[in-house]
C-alpha positions as CSV (number, residue, x, y, z in Angstrom):
1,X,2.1,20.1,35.7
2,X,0.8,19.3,32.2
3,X,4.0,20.3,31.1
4,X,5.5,17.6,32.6
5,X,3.7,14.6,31.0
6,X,0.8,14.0,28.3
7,X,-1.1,11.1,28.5
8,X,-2.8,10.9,25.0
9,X,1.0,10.5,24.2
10,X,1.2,7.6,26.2
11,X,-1.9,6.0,24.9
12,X,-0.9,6.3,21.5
13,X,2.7,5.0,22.1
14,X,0.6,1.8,23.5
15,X,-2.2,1.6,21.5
16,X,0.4,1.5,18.5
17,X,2.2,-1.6,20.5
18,X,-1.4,-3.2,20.7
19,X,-2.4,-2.7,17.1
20,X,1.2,-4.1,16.3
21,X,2.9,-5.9,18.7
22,X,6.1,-6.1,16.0
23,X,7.4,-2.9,17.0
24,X,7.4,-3.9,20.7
25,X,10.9,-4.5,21.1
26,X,12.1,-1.6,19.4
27,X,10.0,0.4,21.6
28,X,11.4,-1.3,24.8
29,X,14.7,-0.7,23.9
30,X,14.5,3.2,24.2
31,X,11.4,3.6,27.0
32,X,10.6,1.5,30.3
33,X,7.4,1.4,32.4
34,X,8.9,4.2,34.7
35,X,8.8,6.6,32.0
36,X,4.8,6.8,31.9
37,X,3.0,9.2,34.1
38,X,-0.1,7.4,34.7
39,X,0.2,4.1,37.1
40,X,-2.5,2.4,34.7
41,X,0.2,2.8,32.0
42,X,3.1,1.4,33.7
43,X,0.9,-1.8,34.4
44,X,0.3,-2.0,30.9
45,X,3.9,-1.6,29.6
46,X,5.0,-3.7,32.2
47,X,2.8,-6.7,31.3
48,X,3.5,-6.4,28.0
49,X,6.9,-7.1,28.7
50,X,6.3,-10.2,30.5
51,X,4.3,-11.3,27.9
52,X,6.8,-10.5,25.3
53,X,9.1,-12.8,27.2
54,X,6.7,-15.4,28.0
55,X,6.6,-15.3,23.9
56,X,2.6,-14.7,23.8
57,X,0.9,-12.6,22.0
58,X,0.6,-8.6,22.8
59,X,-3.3,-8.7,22.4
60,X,-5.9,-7.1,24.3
61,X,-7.4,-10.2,25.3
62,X,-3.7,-11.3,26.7
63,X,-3.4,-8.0,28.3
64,X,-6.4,-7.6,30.1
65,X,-6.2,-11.5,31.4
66,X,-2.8,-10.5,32.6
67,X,-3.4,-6.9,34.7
68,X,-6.9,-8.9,36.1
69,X,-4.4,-11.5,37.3
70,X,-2.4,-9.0,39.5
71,X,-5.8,-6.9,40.4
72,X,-4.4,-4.2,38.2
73,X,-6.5,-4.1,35.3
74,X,-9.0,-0.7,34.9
75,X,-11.8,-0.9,32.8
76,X,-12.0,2.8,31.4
77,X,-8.7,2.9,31.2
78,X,-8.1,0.4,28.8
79,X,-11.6,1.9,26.7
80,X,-9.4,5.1,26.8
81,X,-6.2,3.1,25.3
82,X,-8.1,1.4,22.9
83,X,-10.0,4.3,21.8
84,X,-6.7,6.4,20.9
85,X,-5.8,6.7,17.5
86,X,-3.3,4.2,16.4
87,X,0.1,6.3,14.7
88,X,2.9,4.5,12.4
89,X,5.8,6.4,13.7
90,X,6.8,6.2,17.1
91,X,9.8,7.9,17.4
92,X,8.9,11.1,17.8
93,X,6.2,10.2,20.8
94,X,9.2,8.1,22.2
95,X,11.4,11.1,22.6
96,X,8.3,13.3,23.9
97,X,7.5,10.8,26.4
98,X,11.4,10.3,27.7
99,X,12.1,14.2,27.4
100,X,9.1,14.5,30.1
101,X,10.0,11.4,32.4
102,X,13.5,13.2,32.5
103,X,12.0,16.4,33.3
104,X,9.7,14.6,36.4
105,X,13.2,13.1,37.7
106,X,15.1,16.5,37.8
107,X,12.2,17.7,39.6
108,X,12.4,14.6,42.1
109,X,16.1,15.1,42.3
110,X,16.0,19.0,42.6
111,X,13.8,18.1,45.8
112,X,16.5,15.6,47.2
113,X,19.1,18.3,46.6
114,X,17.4,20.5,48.5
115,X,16.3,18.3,51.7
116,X,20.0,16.5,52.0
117,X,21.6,20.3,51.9
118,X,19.6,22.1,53.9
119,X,18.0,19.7,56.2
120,X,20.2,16.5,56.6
121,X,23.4,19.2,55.9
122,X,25.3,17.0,53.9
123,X,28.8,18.0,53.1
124,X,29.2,20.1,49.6
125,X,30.9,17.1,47.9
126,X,28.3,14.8,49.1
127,X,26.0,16.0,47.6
128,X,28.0,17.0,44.5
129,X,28.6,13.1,43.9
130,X,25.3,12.5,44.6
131,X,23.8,15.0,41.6
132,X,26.5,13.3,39.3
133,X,25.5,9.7,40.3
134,X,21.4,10.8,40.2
135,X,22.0,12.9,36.4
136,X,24.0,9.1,35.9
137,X,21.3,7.2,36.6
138,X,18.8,9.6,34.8
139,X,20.6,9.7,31.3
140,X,21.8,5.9,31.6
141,X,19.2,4.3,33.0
142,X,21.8,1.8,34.1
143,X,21.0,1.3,38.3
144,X,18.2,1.5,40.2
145,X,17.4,2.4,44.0
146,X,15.0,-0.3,44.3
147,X,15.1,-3.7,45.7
148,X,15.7,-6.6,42.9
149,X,13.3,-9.0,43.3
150,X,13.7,-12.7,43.2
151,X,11.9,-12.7,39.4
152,X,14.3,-10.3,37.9
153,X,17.3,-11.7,39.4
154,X,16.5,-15.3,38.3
155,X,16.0,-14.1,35.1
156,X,19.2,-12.4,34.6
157,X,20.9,-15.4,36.1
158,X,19.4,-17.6,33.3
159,X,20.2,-15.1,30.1
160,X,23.5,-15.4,31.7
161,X,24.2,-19.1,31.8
162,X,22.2,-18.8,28.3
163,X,24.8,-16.6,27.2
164,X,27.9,-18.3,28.9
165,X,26.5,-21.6,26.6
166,X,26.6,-19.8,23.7
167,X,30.0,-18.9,23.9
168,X,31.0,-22.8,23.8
169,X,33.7,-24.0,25.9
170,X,35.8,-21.0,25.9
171,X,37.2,-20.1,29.9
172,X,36.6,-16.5,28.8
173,X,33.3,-14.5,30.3
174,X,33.8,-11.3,31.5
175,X,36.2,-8.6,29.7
176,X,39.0,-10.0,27.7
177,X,42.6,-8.6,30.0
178,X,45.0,-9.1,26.4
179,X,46.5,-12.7,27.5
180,X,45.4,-16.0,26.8
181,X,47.2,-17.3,30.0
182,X,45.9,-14.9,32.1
183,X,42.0,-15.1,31.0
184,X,42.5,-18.6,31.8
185,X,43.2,-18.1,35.0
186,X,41.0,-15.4,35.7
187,X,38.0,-16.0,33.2
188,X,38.5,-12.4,32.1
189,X,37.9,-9.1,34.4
190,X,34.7,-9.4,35.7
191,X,32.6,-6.3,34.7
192,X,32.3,-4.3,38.3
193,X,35.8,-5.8,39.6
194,X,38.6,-3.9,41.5
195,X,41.6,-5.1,39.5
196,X,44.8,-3.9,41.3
197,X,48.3,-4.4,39.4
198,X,51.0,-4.0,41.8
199,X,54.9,-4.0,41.2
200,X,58.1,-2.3,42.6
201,X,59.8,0.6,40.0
202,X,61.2,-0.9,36.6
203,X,59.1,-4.2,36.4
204,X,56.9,-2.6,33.6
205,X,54.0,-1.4,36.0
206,X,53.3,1.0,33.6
207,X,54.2,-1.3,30.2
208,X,51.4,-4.2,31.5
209,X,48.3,-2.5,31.5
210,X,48.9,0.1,28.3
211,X,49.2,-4.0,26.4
212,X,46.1,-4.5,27.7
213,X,44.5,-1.2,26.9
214,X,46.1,-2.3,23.3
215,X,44.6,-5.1,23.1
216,X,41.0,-3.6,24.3
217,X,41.3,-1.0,21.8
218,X,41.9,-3.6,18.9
219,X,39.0,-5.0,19.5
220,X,37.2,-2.3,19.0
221,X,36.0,-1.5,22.9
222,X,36.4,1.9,24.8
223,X,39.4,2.7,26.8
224,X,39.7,5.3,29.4
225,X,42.8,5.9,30.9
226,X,43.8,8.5,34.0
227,X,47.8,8.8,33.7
228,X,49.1,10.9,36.8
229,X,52.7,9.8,36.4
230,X,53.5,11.0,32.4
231,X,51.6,12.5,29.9
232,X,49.8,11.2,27.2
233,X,52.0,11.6,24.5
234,X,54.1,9.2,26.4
235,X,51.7,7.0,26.5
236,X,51.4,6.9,23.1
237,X,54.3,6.2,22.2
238,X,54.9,3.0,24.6
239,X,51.3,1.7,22.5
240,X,52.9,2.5,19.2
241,X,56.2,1.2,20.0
242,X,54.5,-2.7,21.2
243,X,51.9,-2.1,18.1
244,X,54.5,-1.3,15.5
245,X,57.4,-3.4,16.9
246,X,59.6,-0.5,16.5
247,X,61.5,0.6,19.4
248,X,60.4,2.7,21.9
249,X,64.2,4.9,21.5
250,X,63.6,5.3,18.1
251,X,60.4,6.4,17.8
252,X,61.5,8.6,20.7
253,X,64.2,10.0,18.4
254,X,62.1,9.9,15.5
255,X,65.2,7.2,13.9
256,X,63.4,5.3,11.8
257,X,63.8,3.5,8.3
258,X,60.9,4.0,5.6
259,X,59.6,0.8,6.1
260,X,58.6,1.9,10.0
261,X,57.6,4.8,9.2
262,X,54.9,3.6,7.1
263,X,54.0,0.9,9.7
264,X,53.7,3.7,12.1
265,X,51.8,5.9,10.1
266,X,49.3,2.9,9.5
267,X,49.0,2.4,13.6
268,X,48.8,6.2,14.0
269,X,45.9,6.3,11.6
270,X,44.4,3.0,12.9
271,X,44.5,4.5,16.8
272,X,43.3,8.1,16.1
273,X,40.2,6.6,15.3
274,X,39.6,4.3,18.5
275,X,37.8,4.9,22.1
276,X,41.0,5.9,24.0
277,X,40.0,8.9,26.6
278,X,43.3,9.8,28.4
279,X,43.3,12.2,31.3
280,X,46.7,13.2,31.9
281,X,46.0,16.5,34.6
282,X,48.6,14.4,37.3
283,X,46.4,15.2,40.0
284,X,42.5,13.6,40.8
285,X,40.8,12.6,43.7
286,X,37.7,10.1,44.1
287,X,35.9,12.8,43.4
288,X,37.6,13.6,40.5
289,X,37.7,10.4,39.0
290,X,34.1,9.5,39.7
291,X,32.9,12.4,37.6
292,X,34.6,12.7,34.8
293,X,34.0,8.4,34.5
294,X,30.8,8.6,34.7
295,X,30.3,11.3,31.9
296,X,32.5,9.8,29.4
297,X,30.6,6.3,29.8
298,X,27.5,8.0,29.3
299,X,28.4,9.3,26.5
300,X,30.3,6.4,25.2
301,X,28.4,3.3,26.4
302,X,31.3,1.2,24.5
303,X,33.7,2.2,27.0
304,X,35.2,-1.1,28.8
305,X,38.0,-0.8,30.9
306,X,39.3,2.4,33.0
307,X,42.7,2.5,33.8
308,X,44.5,4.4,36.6
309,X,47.8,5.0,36.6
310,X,48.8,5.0,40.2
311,X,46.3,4.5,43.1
312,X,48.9,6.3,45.3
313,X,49.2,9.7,43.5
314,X,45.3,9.8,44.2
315,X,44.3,12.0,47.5
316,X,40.6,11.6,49.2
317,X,37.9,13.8,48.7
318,X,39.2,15.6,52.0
319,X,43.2,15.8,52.0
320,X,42.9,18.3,54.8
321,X,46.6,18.7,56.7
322,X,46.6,15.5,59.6
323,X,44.6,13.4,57.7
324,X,45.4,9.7,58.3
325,X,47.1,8.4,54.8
326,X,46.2,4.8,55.3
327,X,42.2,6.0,55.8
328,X,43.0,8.0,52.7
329,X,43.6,4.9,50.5
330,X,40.9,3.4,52.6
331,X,38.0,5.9,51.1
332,X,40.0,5.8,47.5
333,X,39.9,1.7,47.2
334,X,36.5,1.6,48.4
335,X,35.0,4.3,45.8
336,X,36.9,2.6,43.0
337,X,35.5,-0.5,44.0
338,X,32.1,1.6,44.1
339,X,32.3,3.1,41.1
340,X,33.2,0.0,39.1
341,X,30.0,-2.0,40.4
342,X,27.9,1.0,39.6
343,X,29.5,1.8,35.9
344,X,29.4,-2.4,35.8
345,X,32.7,-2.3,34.3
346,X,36.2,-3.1,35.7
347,X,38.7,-0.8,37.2
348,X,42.3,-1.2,36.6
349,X,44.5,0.4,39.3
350,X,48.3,0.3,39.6
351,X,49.8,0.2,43.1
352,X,53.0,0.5,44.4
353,X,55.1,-2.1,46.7
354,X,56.6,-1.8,50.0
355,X,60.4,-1.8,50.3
356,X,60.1,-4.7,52.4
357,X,60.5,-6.7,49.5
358,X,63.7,-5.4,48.8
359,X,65.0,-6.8,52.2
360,X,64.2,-10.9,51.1
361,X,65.8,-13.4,49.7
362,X,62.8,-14.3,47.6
363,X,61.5,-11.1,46.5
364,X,58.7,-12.4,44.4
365,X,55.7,-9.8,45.8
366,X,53.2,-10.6,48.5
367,X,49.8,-9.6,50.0
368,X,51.3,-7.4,52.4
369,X,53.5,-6.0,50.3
370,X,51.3,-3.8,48.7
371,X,51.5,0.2,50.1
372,X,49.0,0.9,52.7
373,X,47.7,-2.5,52.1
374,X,44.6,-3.2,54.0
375,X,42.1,-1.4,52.4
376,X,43.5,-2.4,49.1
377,X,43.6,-6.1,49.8
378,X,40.3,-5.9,51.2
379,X,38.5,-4.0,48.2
380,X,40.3,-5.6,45.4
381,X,39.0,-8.5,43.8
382,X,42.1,-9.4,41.8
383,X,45.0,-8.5,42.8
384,X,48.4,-9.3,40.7
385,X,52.0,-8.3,41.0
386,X,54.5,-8.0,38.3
387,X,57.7,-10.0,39.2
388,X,61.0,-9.8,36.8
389,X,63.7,-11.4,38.1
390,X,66.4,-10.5,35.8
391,X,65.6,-6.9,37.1
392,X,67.3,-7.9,40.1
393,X,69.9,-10.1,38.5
394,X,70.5,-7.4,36.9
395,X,71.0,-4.8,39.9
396,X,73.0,-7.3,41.7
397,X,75.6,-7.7,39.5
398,X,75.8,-4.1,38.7
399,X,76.4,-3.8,42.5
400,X,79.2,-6.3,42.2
401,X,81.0,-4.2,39.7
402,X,80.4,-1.1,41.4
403,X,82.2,-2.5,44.4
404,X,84.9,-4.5,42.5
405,X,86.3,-1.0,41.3
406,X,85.9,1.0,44.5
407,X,88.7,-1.7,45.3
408,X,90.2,-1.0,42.5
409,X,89.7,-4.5,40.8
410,X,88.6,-6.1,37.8
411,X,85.1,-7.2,37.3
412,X,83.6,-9.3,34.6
413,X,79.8,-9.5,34.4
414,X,78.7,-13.0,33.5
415,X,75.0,-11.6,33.3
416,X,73.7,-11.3,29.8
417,X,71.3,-8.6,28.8
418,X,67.8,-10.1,27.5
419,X,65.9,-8.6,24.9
420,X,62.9,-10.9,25.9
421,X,63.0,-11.2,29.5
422,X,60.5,-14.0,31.5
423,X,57.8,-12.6,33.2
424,X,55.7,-13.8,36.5
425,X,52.3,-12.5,36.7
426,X,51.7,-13.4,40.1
427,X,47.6,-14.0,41.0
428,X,48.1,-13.0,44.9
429,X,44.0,-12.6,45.2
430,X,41.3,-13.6,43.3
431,X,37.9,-13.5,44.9
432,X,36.1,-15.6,42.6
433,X,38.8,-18.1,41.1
434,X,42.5,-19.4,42.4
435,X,45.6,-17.6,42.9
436,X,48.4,-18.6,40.9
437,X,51.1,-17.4,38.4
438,X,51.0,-16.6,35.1
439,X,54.4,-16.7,32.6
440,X,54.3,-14.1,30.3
441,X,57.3,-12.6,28.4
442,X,58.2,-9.1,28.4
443,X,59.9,-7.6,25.0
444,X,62.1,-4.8,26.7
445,X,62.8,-2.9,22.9
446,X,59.4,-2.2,22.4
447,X,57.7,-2.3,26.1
448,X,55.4,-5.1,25.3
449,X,54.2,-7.7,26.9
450,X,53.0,-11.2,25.4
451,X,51.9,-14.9,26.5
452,X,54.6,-17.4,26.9
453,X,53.0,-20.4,25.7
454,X,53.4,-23.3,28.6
455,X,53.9,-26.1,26.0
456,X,56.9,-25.2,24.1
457,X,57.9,-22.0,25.8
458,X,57.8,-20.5,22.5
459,X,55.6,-17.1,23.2
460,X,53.0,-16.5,21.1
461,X,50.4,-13.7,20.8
462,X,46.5,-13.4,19.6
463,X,46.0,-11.0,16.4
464,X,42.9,-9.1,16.4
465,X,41.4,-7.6,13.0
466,X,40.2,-4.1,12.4
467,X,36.8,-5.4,13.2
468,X,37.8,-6.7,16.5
469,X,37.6,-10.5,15.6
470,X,40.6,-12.8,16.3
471,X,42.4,-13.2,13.1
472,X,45.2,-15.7,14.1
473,X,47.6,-16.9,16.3
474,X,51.3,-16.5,15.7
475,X,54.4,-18.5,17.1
476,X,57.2,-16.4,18.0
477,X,60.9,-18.2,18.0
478,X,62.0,-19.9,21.2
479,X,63.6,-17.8,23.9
């Protein structure tokens, strides 16, 4: 088993922290206590991190007072640590020690495999999510299976607040959604959150969430995006058209004057070069989903926001012929839900809407309007619908027309087409903050959506930079 750890190694990595308690932090940022073999040396590592944060010195003086204090200090162990010859670069003995802490956890979880397949005869994709979620955990580092104790989590709390001070008096503190109105509502999407964004066909579904990929993108975060309805060339072109502010039937014709086409080879150049991960197969379970999330955070720890483009064209791990389609969505809502608190990042899902709503008078959207709508409701921490009324306006009068010349009379519209149509985001849950509506305007031309500023109804919309920072805020004429 010598293979699988060296401890003079490990006392050199320490000893070097001792003799120069400067390079500390650096060393903490790429190893934790777990990653040492011997017990004596995850004591040590872990006292040296309280007192880094109790800001006293790394000494051996400190250090032995300290492990004495929790009955964990060994005398010849600490002669053996002191003893070892202090080095100047670290890296190298970093990556030794982590290579070999890996190598003990493969080991661990190669033994797990083996008792929850054979003995506790878990199904194959049980225990294929599991190996994904345990080589997560290895290579991240980001969860842990034990308890949180009442030390750690008050701490957290407290950099928190720390950080939520720092940031001034600004509503926003978890991941910016693209509108000013809505993060003031909402504080931002909270990183682990369920967000589900639900809307009957031709309300911009779709338009809504590729703005606020947009705007994620801009700033320089990671995007990942499932599309099971169009491809990603499609895609594309909606985020060029409401980048550009060409329209989305020219660039789809390729009509365009010189002037656009240099804006558009500018925003073409500008996107190649951001996080956006689109996976356009059209067909995913759970299963798939949870996979190919967790690898592409992994490897891109900038990564966001994940978008999925429609909860319903998702099936369950087992889509076996009888299956109960409400339990379906059940076991899909929940493992999004899942997934987002263990990737500690929020999950965007669009849903589709009854035709109930169809059947009202008021056909703004509600709670049980939503498709298979318990398990969704219940799961979701924010829910919102997307509610255009001159969609229906719209329809309506068309019907009218339709009618008028079955009869064989004249019809005049009075409806006027929009360019910039008003927009309801409607808040119909929100588990930590109130339900509401938001007014945003949608620009039909180039599929974009933007605030519509509640003072002067004059929309307006927040410019980021190519370094992610908010440039400036333009007004937009009145609609």
């Amino acid at each position: 088993m010598e293979h699988m750890y060296n401890l003079n190694i490990e006392r050199a990595v320490l000893s070097a922290i001792i003799f120069d308690a400067e390079i500390y932090e650096d060393i903490a940022s790429r190893l934790n206590s777990k990653d040492f073999h011997l017990p004596f040396h995850q004591y040590i590592f872990g006292v040296m991190e309280d007192l880094h944060r109790e800001e006293k010195p790394i000494s051996e003086e400190f250090l032995i007072g300290k492990l004495q204090s929790i009955g964990k200090y060994d005398e010849m162990g600490m002669m053996d640590l002191l003893s070892a010859n202090p080095i100047t670069n670290t890296s190298a003995y970093i990556e030794e020690i982590k290579a070999k802490s890996i190598k003990r956890s493969l080991v661990t979880l190669a033994t797990e495999i083996k008792k929850v397949t054979i003995e506790d005869d878990m199904s194959s994709n049980d225990v294929m999510d599991l190996v994904e979620k345990k080589l997560y955990e290895i290579t991240s580092e980001s969860t842990s299976n034990d308890f949180r104790d009442a030390k750690d989590i008050t701490l957290a709390a407290l950099a928190e607040i720390e950080r939520l001070k720092a940031m001034g008096n600004t509503k926003l503190i978890g991941v910016d959604t693209g509108f000013k109105n809505l993060n003031d509502k909402t504080s931002g999407f909270g990183k682990g959150d369920l967000v589900i964004v639900a809307a009957r066909p031709a309300m911009g579904k779709t338009a809504l969430v590729l703005n606020m990929a947009l705007k994620a993108l801009e700033r320089n975060e990671g995007v990942v995006f499932f599309s099971l309805e169009m491809p990603a060339e499609q895609l594309m072109l909606r985020m060029l058209s409401a980048k550009t502010m060409i329209r989305l039937q020219n660039l789809r014709v390729g009509d365009l004057t010189d002037n656009e086409w240099n804006s558009l080879s500018t925003a073409t150049s500008e996107l190649s070069r951001k996080k956006l991960f689109v996976d356009d197969g059209g067909h995913a379970t759970i299963h798939h989903i949870r996979s190919k999330l967790r690898k592409i955070k992994s490897q891109n720890p900038e990564i966001s926001i994940a978008f999925i483009d429609y909860l319903q064209l998702m099936s369950g791990d087992n889509n076996k012929k009888g299956d109960n389609r409400q339990q379906e969505i059940s076991d899909i809502s929940r493992g999004l839900k899942q997934l987002a608190r263990e990737l500690q990042m929020p999950i965007v899902a669009l849903s589709q809407l009854n035709r109930g709503v169809e059947s009202r008078d008021n056909k703004r959207p509600m709670l049980s309007d939503l498709r298979e709508s318990g398990a969704i409701e219940q799961d979701a921490d924010i829910i919102l619908f997307v509610y255009r009324d001159d969609v229906y306006r719209e329809a309506k009068e068309k019907e009218k027309e339709m009618k008028a010349k079955a009869d064989g009379k004249d019809y005049k519209s009075e409806y006027i087409k929009k360019e910039d149509e008003e927009t309801e985001l409607i808040i119909g849950k929100q588990r930590n903050g109130p339900t509401g509506t938001v007014d945003l305007i949608f620009q039909k031309g180039f599929t974009k959506f933007i605030d519509a500023h509640h003072s002067s109804n004059a929309a307006f919309e927040v410019i980021y930079d190519k370094a992610g920072t908010k440039e400036a805020t333009f007004n937009l004429p009145q609609i």
